[in-house]
Chimera marker file (.cmm) of the C-alpha trace (Angstrom):
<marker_set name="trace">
<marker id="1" x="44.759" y="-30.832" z="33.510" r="1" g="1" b="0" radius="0.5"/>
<marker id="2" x="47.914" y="-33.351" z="33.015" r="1" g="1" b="0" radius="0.5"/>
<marker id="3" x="48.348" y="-35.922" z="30.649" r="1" g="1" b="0" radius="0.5"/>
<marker id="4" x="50.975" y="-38.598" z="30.950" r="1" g="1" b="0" radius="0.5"/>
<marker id="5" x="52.100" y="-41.053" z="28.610" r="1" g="1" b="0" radius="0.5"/>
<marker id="6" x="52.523" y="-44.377" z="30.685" r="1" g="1" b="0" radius="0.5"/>
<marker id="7" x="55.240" y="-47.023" z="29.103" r="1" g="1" b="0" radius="0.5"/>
<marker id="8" x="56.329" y="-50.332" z="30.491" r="1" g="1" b="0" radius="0.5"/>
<marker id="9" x="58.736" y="-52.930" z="29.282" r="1" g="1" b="0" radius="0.5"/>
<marker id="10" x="56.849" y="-55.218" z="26.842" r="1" g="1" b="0" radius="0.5"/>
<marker id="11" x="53.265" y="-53.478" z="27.015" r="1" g="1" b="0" radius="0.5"/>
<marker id="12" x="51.677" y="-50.838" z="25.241" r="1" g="1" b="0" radius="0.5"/>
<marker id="13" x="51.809" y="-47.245" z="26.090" r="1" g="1" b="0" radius="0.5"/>
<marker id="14" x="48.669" y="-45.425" z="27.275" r="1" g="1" b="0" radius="0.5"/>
<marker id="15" x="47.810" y="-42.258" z="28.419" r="1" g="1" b="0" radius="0.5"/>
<marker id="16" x="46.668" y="-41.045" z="32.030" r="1" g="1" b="0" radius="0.5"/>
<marker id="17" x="44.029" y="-37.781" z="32.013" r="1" g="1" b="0" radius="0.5"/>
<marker id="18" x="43.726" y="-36.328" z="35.131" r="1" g="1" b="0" radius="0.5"/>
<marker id="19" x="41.444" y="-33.397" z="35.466" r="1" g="1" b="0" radius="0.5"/>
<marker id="20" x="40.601" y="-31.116" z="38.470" r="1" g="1" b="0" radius="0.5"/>
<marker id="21" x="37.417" y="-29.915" z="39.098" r="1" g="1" b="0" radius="0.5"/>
<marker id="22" x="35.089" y="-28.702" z="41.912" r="1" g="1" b="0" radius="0.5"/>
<marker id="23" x="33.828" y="-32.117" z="42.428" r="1" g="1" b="0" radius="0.5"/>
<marker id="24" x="37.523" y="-34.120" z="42.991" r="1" g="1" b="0" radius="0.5"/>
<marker id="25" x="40.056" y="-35.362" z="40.706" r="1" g="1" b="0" radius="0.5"/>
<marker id="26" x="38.713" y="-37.710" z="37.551" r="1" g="1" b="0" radius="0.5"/>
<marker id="27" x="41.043" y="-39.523" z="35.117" r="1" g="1" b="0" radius="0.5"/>
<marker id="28" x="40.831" y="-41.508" z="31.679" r="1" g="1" b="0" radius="0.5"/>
<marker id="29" x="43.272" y="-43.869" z="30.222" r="1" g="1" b="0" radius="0.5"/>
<marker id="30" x="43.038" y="-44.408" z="26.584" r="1" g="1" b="0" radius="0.5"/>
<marker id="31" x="45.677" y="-45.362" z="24.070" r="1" g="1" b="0" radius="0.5"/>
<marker id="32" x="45.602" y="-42.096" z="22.356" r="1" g="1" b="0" radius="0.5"/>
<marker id="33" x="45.830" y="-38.525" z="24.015" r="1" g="1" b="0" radius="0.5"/>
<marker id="34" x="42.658" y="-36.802" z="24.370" r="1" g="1" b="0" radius="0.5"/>
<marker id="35" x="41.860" y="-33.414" z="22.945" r="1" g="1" b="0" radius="0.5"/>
<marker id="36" x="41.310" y="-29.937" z="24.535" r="1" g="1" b="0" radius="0.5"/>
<marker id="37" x="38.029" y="-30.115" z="23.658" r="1" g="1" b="0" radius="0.5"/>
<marker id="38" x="37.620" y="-33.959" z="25.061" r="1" g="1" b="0" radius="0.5"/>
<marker id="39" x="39.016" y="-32.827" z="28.144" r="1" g="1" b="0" radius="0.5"/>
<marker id="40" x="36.746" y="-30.033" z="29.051" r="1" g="1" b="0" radius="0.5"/>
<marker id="41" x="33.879" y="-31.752" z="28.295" r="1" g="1" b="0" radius="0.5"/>
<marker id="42" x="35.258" y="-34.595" z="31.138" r="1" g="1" b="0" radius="0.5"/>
<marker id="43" x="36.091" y="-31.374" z="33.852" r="1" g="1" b="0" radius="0.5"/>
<marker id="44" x="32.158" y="-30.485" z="32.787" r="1" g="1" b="0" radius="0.5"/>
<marker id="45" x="30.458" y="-33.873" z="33.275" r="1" g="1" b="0" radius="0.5"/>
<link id1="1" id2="2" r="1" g="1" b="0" radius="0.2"/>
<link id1="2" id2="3" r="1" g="1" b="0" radius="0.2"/>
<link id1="3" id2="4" r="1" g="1" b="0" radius="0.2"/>
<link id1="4" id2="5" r="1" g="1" b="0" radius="0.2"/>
<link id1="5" id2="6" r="1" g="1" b="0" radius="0.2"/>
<link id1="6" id2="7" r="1" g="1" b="0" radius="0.2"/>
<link id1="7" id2="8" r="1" g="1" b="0" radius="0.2"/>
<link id1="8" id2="9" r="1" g="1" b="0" radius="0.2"/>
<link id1="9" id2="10" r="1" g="1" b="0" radius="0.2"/>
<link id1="10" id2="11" r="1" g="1" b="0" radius="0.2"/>
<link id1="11" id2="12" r="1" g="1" b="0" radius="0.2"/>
<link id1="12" id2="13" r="1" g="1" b="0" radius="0.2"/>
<link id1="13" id2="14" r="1" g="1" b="0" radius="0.2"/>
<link id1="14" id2="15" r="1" g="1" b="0" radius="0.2"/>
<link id1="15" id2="16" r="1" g="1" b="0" radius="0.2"/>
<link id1="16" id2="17" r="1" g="1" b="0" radius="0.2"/>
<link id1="17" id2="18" r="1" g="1" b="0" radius="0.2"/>
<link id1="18" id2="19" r="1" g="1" b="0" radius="0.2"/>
<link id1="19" id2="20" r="1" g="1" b="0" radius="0.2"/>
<link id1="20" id2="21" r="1" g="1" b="0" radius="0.2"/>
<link id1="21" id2="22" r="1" g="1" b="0" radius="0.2"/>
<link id1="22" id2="23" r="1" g="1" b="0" radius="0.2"/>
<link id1="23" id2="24" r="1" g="1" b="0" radius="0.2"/>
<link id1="24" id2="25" r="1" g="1" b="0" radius="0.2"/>
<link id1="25" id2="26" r="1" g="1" b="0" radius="0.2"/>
<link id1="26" id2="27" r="1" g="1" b="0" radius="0.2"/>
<link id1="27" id2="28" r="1" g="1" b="0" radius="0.2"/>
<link id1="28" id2="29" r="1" g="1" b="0" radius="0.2"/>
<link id1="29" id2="30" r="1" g="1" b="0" radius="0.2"/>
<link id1="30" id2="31" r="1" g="1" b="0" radius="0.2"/>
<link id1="31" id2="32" r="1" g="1" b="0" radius="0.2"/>
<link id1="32" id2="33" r="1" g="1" b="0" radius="0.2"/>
<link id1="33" id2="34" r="1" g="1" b="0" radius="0.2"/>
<link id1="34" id2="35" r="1" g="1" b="0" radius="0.2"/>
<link id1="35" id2="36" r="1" g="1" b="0" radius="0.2"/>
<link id1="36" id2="37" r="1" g="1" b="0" radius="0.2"/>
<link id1="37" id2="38" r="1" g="1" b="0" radius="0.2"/>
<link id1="38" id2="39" r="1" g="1" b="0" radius="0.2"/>
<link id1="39" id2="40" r="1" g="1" b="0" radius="0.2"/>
<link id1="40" id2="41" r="1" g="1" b="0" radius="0.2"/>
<link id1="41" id2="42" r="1" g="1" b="0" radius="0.2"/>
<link id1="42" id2="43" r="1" g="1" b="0" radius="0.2"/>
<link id1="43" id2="44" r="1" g="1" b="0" radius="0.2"/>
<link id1="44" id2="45" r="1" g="1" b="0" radius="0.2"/>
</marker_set>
């Protein structure tokens, strides 16, 4: 798992999920971090 926070000039930050699993890569982008626990529920799903 790797979270980044994402910042340009004149826009909000966000953050980029990215989670490995069995199945390929999947990624969120939300305006607040995710949790552990939100996290591994997304590499289960």
């Amino acid at each position: 798992m790797r979270v980044y926070r994402i910042s340009k000039t004149g826009e909000t930050p966000y953050y980029l999920h990215l989670v490995s699993t069995l199945q390929g890569t999947k990624y969120v982008t939300s305006q607040t971090q995710m949790t552990t626990e939100e996290l591994e529920e997304l590499a289960n799903s």
